[in-house]
N, C-alpha and C positions, 0 to 999 in steps of 0.2 A: 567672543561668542556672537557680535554685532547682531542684537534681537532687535526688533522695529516694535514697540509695544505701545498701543494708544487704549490707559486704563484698563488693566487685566480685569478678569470678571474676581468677583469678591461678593461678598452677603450685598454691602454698600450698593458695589457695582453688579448689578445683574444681567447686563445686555449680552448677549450671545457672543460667545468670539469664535474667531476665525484663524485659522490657522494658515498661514500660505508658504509655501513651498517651491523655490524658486527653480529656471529652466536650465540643462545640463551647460556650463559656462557661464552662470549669471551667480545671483546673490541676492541675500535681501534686498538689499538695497534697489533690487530689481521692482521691488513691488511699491516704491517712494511714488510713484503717480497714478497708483490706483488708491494706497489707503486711504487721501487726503474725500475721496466721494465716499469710502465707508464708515469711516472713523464716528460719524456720528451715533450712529444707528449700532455698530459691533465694536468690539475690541479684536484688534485686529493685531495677532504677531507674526513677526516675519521671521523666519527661522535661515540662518546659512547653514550649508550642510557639510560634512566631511570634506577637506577637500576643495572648497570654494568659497570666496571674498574673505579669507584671512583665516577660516578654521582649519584648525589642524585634523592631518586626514587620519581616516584609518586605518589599521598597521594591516588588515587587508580587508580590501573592500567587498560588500558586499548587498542587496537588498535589503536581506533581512538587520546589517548590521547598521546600514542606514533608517529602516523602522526600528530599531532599538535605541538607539541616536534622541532622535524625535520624543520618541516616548520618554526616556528619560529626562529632557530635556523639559519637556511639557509636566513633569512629574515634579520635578526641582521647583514649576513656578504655580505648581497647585491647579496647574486648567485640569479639572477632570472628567466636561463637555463642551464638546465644540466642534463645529462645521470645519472640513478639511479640503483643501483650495490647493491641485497640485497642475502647477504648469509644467510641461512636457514630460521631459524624464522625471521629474518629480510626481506625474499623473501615473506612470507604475509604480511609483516608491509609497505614495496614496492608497492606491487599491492594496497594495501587499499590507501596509496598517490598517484598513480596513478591515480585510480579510483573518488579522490573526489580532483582533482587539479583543481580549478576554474581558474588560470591565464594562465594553460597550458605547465607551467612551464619545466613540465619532458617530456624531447625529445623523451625518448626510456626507455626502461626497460630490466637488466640484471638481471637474477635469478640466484646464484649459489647454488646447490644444496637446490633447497629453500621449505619452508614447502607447503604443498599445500594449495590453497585458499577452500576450504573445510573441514571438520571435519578432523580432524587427525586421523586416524585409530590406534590407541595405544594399545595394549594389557594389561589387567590389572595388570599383573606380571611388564611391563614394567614401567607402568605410578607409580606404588609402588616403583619402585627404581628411577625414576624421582621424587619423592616427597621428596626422600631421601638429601636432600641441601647437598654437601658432606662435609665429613671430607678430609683431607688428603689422608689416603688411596683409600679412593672412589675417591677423585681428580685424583689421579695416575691412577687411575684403567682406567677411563672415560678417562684419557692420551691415553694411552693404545689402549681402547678397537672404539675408533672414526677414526682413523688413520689406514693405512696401510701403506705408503713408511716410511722409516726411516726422523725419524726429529732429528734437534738438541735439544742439552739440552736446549739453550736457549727458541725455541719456546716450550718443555717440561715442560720448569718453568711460563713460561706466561700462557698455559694453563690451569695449575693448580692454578695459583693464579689468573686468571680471576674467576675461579672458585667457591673459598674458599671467591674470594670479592665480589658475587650478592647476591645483596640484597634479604633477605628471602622471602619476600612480593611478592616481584616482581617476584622470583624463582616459587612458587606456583601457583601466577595467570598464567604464560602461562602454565603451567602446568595443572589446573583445569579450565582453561575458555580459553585464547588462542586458546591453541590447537584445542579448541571446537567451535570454532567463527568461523562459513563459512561465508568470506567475496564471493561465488563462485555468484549470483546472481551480485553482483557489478562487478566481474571480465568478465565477459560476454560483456560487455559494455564499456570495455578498445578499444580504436583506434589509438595505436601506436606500434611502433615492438616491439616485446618482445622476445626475445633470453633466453635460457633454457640451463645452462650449470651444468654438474653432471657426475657422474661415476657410470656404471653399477654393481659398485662393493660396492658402499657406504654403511657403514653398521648403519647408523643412518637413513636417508632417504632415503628409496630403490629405485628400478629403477622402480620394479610396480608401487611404490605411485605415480612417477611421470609422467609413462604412462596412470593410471586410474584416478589420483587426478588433477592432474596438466593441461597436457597438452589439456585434453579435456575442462578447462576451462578458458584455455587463448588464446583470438582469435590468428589462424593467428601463436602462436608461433612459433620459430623455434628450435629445442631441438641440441644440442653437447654433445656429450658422448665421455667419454676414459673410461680405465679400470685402475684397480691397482692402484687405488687412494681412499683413503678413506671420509671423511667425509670432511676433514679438507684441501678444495681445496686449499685456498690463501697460508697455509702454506707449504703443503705436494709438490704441484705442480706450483708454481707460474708463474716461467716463460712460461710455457703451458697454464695457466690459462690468461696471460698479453695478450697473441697471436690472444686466442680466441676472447678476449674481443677488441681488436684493429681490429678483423676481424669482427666481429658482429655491432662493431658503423659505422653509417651511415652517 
């Protein structure tokens, strides 16, 4: 289940936790250089999802069967409030929990650099090399080409073997149906804060998509931008990314 968990909340422990949700090809594990700046202040779990760093996928994939996933999961460890932190494709898979939380559960909502709740704008040149599952070099390459500050070798090697280990099924579907799932009629009807964080420079989810895609269809957002940051916020930027996210919870 590889969960990332620094002291869940309990009577004892009462600090706020967080929920994060890692970006289409990553994994928990993705979030190992931001928690180390929140860890004091929340509890902070990292969840792998269907499909990626070693969880087994689902027998078919789907939005809502990835908010079911979660929830149950969070249900088995007793969180039943807490802030919810979705990077990219995880930033739809967020609003859609959001959107259909009967207990009320999620306090607030952080998007980092996340897909928009609407069709995904892809171009077909682009969506043909996303169908592409990588090999090795494609791994390197998608290293590479998501990023702009320099990273270490080590987050270098996680994200190529997050990579090379999602599941083919599950690679496809957000790729051929995902992307394509406007949850934006649900998102309209979200009533709590939602905080918008990204870089004007990200060269996977632009900064249009998120002024044309995004923010006009989550009430009330509030958006943060930097620059010279790539795709790959938690890694590239984290302790900048930790700041935001402790200035944005309420």
């Amino acid at each position: 289940m590889a969960i990332i968990d620094n002291n869940s909340s309990s009577a004892i422990n009462p600090k706020q936790t967080l929920v994060l949700l890692h970006y289409f090809g990553g994994s928990a594990q993705s979030w190992n250089w931001l928690i180390p700046f929140l860890s004091k202040n929340y509890n902070c779990i990292a969840l792998n999802l269907p499909g990626f760093g070693g969880e087994p996928a689902l027998d078919e994939p789907s939005i809502g069967g990835f908010t079911s996933f979660i929830r149950q999961k969070l249900e088995v460890m007793n969180v039943e409030s807490y802030v919810l932190v979705g990077h990219s494709m995880s930033g739809k898979i967020a609003v859609d929990m959001a959107a259909n939380d009967p207990n009320f559960a999620i306090k607030q909502l952080i998007l980092v650099a996340p897909s928009p709740p609407t069709i995904e704008q892809i171009s077909d040149e682009d969506m043909q090399s996303m169908l592409n599952h990588p090999d090795l070099q494609q791994a390197e390459n998608t290293a590479k080409s998501i990023t702009i500050k320099p990273i270490s070798n080590e987050q270098r090697e996680l994200i190529i073997q997050n990579n090379l280990e999602t599941n083919q099924k599950t690679w496809d579907w957000w790729c051929l149906q995902g992307t394509k799932h406007s949850i934006a009629e649900d998102a309209e009807h979200l009533f709590l804060p939602i905080t918008l964080i990204t870089s004007e420079d990200d060269p996977a989810i632009s900064f249009e998509s998120i002024l044309e895609e995004a923010i006009p269809n989550l009430p009330d957002a509030k958006l943060v931008t930097t620059k010279g940051v790539g795709h790959l916020i938690p890694m590239e930027a984290p302790e900048w990314l930790a700041a935001e996210i402790e200035k944005a919870i309420i």
